[in-house]
C-alpha positions in Angstrom: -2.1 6.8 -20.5 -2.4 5.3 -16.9 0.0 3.4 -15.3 -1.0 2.0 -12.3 1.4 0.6 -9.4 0.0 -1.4 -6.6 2.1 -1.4 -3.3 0.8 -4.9 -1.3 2.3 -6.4 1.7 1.8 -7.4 4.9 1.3 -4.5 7.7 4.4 -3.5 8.9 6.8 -4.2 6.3 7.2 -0.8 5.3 5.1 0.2 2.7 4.4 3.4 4.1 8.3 4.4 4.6 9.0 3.2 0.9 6.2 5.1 -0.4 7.2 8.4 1.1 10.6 8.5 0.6 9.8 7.6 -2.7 8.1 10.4 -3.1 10.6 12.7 -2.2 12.6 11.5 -4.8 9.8 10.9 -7.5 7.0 13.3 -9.4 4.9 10.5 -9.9 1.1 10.3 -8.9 1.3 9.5 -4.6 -2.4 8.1 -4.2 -3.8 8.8 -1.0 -5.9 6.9 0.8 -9.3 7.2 2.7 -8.9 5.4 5.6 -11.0 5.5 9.0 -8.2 5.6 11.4 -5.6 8.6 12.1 -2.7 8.1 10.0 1.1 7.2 11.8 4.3 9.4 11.2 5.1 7.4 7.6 1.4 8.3 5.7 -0.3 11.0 4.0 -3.4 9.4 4.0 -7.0 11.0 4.5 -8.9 10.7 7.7 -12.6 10.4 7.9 -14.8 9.0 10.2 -16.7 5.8 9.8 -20.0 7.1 8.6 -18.3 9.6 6.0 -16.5 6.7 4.8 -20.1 4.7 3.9 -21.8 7.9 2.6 -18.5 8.1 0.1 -18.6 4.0 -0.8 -22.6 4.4 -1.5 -22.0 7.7 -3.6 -19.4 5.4 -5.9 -17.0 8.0 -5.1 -14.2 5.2 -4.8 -12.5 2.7 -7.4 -11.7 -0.2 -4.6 -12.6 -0.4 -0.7 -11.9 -2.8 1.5 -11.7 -2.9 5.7 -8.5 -4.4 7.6 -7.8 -4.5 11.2 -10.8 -2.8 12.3 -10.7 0.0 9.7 -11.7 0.4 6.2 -10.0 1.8 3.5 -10.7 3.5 -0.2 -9.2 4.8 -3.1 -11.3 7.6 -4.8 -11.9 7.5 -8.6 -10.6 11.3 -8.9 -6.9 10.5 -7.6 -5.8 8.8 -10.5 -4.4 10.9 -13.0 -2.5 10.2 -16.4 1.3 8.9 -15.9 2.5 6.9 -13.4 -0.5 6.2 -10.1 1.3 4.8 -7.2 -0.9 3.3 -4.3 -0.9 1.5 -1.5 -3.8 -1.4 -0.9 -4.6 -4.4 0.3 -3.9 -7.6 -1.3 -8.0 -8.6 -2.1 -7.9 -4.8 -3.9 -5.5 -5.5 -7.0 -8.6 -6.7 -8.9 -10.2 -3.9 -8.9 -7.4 -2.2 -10.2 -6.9 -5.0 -12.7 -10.5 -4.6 -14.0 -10.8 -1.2 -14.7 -7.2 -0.4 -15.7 -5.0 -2.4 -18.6 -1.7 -1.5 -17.6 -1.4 -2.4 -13.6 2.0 -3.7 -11.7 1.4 -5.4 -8.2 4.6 -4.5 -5.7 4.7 -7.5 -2.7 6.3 -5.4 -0.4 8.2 -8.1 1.8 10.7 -8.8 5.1 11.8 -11.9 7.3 9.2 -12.6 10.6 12.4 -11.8 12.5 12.5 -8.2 11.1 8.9 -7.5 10.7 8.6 -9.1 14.6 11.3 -6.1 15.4 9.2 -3.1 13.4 5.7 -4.1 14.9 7.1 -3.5 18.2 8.8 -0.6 17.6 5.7 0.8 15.6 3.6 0.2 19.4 0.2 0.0 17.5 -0.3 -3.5 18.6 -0.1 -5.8 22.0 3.0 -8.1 21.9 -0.2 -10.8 21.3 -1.7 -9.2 18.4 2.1 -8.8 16.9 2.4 -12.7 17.7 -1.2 -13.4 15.7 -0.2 -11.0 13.2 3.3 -13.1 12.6 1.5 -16.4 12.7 -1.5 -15.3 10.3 -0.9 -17.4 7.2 -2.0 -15.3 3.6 -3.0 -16.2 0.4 -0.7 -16.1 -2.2 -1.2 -12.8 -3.8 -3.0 -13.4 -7.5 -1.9 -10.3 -10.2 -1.4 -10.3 -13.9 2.4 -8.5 -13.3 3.9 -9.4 -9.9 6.9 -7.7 -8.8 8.9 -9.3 -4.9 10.8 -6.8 -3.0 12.8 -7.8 -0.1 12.7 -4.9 2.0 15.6 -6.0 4.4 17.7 -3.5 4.1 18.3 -0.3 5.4 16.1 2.2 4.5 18.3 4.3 1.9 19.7 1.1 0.4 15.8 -0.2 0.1 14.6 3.3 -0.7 17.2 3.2 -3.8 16.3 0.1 -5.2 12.5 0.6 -5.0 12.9 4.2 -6.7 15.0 2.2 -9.4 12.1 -0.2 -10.2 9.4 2.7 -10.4 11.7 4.0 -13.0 11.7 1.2 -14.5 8.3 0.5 -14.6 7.8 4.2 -15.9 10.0 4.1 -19.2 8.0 0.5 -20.3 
């Protein structure tokens, strides 16, 4: 059977971070992603270039696509496996996910302005205006059959702990 666990939350609040140390903790299915950018320190993600990216969409080679700041993202059909699938999307992807699975879990993945302000910057992918947008950009509430919060607030082996505990928990449903 599939179980599959959507990671959602606004860039920068660690969803990346979570996911791998998560991983080194966990046997589960890691999804990677297809995205069109080079991935940062905290992802294991596959890079391809722009037109590789529409020649895969076109073939069908990927369950949900979508494009976010400037790049465009996918999750191939192949990756998910039996067990427990753990991904990272965006928000507008869960029903995808939702349509062609039965047993889906949306993660919001979230932190205080004050704290995300803090990781943006020390992240450097972004001008202190494009942090300030970002921080002001208001979002839909996120719709999903099973929606999970997570404050991720605290430090990273406190958070990395209590994530890992829901995944199991999620796993042994």
């Amino acid at each position: 059977m599939k179980q599959i666990v959507l990671v959602v939350g606004a860039s920068g609040v660690g969803k990346d971070t979570l996911l791998k140390e998560a991983q080194n903790k966990m046997s589960f299915n890691f999804v990677k992603r297809y995205i069109t950018r080079e991935p940062d320190k905290n992802e294991q993600n596959y890079y391809v270039e722009e037109n590789a990216f529409e020649v895969l969409k076109n073939s069908d080679f990927f369950i949900s696509s979508w494009e976010a700041h400037n790049n465009k993202y996918g999750i191939s059909k192949n990756q998910i496996k039996d067990g427990l699938n753990i991904i990272s999307i965006s928000r507008g992807a869960i029903k995808d996910f939702e349509t062609n699975f039965q047993n889906v879990i949306t993660i919001e993945v979230t932190l205080p302005k004050d704290v995300l302000y803090e990781r943006l910057k020390n992240r450097a992918r972004e001008s202190e205006e494009e942090i300030i947008n970002r921080l002001n950009r208001v979002y839909e509430k996120i719709v999903a059959k099973n929606l999970i919060y997570f404050d991720n607030s605290q430090n990273l082996k406190t958070s990395t702990k209590k994530f890992v505990e829901i995944l199991n928990e999620i796993k042994n449903k």
